[in-house]
Backbone as JSON Lines, residues from 0, in Angstrom:
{"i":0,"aa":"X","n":[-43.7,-0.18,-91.86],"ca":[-42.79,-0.09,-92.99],"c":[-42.42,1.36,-93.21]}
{"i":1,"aa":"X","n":[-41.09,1.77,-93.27],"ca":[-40.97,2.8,-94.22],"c":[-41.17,3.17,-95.3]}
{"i":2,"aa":"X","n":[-41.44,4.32,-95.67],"ca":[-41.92,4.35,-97.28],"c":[-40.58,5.12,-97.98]}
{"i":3,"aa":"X","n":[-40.69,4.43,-99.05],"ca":[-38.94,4.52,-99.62],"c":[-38.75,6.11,-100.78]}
{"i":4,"aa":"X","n":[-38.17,6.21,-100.8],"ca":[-38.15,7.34,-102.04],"c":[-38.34,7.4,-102.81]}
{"i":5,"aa":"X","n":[-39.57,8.04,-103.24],"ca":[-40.92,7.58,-104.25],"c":[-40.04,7.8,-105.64]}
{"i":6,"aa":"X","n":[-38.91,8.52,-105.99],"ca":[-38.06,8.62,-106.89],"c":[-37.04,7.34,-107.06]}
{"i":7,"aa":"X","n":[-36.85,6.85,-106.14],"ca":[-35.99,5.66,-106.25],"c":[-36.93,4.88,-106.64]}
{"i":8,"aa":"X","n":[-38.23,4.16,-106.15],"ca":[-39.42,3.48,-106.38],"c":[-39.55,3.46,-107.42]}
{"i":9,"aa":"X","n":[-39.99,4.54,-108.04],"ca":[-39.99,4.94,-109.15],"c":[-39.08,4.21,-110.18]}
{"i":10,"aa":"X","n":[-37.64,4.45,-110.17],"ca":[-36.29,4.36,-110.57],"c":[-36.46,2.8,-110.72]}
{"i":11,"aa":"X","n":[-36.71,1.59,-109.74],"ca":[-36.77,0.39,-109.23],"c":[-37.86,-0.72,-110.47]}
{"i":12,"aa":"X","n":[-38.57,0.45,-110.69],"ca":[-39.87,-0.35,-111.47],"c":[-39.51,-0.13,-112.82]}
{"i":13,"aa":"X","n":[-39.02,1.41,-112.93],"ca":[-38.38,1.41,-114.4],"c":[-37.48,0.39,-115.04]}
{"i":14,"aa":"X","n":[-36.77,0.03,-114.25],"ca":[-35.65,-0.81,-114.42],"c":[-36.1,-1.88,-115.28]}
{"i":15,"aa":"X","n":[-36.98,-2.73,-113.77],"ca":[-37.5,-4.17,-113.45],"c":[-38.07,-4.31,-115.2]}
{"i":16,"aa":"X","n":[-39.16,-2.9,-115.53],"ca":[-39.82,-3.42,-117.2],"c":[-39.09,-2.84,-118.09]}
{"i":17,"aa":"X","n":[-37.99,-2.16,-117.6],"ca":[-36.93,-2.42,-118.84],"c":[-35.9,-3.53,-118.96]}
{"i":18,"aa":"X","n":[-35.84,-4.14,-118.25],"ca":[-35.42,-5.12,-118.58],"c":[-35.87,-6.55,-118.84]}
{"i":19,"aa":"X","n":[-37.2,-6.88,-118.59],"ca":[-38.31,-7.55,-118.95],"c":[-38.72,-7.37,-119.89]}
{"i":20,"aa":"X","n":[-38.97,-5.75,-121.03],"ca":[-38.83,-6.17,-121.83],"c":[-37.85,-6.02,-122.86]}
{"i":21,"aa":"X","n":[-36.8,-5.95,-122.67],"ca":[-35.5,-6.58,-123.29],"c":[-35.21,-7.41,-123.82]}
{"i":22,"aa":"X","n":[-35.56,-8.42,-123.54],"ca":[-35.47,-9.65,-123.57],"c":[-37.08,-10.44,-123.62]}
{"i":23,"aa":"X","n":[-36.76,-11.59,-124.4],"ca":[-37.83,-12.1,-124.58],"c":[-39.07,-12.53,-122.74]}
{"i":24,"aa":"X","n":[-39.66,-12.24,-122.79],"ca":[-40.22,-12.55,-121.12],"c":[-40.5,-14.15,-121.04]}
{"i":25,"aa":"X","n":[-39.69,-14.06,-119.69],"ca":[-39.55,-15.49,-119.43],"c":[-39.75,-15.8,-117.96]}
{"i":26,"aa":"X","n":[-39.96,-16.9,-117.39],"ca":[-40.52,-17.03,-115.76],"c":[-39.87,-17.88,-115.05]}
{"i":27,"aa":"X","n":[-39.53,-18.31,-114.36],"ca":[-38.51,-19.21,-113.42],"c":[-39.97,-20.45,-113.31]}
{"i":28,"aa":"X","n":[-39.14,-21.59,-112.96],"ca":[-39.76,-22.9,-112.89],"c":[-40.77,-22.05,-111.28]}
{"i":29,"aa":"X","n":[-41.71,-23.46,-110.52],"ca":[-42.47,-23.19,-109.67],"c":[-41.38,-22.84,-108.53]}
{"i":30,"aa":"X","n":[-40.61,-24.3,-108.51],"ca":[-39.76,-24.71,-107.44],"c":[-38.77,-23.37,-106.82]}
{"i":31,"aa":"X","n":[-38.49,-22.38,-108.07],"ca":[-37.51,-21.63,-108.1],"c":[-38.47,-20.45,-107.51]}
{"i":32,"aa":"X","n":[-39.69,-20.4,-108.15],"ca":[-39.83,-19.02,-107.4],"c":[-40.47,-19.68,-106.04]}
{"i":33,"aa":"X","n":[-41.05,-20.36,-105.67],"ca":[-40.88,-20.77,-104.13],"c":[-39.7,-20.24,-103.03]}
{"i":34,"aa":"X","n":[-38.85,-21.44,-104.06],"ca":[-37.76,-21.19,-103.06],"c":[-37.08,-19.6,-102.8]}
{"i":35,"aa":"X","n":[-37.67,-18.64,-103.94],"ca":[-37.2,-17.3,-103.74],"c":[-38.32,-16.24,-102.75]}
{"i":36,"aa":"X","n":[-39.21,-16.66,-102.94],"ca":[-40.72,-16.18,-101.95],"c":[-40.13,-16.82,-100.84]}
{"i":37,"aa":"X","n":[-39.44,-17.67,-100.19],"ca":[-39.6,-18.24,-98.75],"c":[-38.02,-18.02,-98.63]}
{"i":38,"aa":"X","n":[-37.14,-17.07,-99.51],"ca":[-35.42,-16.34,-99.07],"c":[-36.22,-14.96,-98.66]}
{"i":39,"aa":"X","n":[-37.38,-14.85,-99.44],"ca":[-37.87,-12.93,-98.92],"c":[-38.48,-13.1,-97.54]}
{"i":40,"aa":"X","n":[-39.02,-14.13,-97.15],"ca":[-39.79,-14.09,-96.27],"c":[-39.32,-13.86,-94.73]}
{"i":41,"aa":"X","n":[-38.09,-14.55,-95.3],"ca":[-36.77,-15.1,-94.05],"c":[-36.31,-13.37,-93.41]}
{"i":42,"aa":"X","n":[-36.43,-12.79,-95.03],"ca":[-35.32,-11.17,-94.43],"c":[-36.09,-10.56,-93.8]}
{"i":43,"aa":"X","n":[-35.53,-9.81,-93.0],"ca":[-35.45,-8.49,-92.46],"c":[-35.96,-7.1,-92.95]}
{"i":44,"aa":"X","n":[-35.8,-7.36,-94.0],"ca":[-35.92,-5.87,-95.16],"c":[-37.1,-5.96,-96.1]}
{"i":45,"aa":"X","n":[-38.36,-7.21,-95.58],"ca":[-39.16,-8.04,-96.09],"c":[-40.45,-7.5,-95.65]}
{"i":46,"aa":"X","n":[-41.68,-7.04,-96.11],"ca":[-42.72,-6.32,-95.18],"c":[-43.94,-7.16,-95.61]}
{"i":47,"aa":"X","n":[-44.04,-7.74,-94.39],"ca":[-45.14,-9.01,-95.15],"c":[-46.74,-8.31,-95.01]}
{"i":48,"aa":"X","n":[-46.91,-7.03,-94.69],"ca":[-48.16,-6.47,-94.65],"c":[-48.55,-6.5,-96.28]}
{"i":49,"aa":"X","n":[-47.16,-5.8,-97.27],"ca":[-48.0,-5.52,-98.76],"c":[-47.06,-6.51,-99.25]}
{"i":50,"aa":"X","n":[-46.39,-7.67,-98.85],"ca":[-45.32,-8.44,-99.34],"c":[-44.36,-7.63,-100.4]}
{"i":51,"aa":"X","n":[-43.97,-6.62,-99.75],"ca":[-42.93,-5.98,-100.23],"c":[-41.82,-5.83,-100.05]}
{"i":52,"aa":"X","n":[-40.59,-5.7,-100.61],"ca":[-39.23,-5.33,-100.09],"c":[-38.93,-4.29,-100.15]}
{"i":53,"aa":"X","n":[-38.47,-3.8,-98.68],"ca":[-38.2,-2.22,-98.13],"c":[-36.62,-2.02,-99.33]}
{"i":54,"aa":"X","n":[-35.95,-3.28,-99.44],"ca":[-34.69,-2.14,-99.8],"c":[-35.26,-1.78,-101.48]}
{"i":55,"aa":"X","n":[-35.41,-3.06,-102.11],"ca":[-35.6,-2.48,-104.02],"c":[-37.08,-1.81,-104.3]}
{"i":56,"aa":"X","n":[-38.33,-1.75,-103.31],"ca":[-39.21,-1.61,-103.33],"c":[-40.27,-2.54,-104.23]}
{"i":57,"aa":"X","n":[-39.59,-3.67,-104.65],"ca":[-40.33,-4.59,-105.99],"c":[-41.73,-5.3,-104.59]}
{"i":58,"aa":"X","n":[-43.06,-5.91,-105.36],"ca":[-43.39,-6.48,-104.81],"c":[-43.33,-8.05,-105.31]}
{"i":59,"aa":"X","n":[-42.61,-8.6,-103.74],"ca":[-41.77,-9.62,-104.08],"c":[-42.33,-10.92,-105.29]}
{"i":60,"aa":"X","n":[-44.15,-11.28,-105.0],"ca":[-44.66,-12.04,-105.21],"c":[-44.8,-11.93,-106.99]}
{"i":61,"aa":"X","n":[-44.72,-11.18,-107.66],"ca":[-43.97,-11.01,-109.07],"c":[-42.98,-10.93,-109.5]}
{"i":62,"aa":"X","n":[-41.9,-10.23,-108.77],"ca":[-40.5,-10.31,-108.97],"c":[-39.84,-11.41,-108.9]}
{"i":63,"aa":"X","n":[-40.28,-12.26,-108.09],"ca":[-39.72,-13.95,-107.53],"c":[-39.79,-14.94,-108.81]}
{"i":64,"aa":"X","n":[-40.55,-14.58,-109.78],"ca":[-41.23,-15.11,-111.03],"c":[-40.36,-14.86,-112.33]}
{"i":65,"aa":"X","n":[-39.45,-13.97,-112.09],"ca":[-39.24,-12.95,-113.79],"c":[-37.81,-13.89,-113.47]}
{"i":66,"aa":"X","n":[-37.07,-14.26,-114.56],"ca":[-35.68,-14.64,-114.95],"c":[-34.7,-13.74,-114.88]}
{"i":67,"aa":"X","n":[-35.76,-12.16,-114.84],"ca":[-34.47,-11.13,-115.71],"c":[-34.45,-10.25,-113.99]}
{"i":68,"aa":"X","n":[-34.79,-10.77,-113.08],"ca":[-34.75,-10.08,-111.43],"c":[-34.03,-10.92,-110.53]}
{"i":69,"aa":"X","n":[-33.14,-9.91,-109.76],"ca":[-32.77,-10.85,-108.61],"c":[-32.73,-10.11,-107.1]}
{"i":70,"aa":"X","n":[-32.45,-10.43,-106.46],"ca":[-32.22,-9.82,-104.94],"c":[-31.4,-8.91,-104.36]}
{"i":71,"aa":"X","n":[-31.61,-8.14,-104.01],"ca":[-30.65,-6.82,-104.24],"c":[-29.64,-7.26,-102.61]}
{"i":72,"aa":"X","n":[-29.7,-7.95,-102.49],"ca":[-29.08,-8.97,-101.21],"c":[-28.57,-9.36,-101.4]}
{"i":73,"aa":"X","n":[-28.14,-10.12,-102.78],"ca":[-28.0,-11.93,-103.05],"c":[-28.22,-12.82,-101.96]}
{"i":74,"aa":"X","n":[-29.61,-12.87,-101.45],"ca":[-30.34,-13.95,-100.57],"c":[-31.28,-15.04,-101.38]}
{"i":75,"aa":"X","n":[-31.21,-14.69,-103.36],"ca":[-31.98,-15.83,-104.12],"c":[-31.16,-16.9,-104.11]}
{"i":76,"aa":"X","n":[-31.39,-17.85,-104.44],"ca":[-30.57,-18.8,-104.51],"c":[-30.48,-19.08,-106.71]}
C-alpha cells in the first residue's frame, strides 16, 4: 500500500466526524453495509491488509456503516 498524505488523512477523518456529528448519527441497514464492504472489496484502490481505502484513506469496515459517508468512486450502491 501506499501511504497517503498524512495531511490529506488527516483532512479525510476530519470531515467523516464532522459530518457524523452534524447530524443526528445514524447507520445503514445490515444488507446495505454488506453490500458496500463487498463494492470495496471488488476495487482496486481497496487494501485488504488494514481494509483500507488508498484513495479517501477511511477504514472501510466503519465507513460502510455511517448514512452520512459514501465512496469517493461512486462504486456504493
Amino acid at each position: 500500500m501506499r501511504f497517503p498524505n498524512p495531511f490529506y488523512a488527516i483532512g479525510a477523518f476530519y470531515r467523516a466526524v464532522k459530518r457524523l456529528f452534524s447530524v443526528k448519527p445514524s447507520f445503514v441497514t445490515e444488507e446495505i453495509a454488506e453490500k458496500r464492504l463487498k463494492a470495496c472489496e471488488e476495487c482496486p484502490h481497496f487494501d485488504s491488509s488494514v481494509r483500507q481505502c488508498e484513495i479517501c484513506t477511511c477504514f472501510v469496515d466503519l465507513k460502510a456503516q455511517l448514512t452520512t459517508e459514501s465512496c469517493p468512486k461512486g462504486r456504493w450502491p
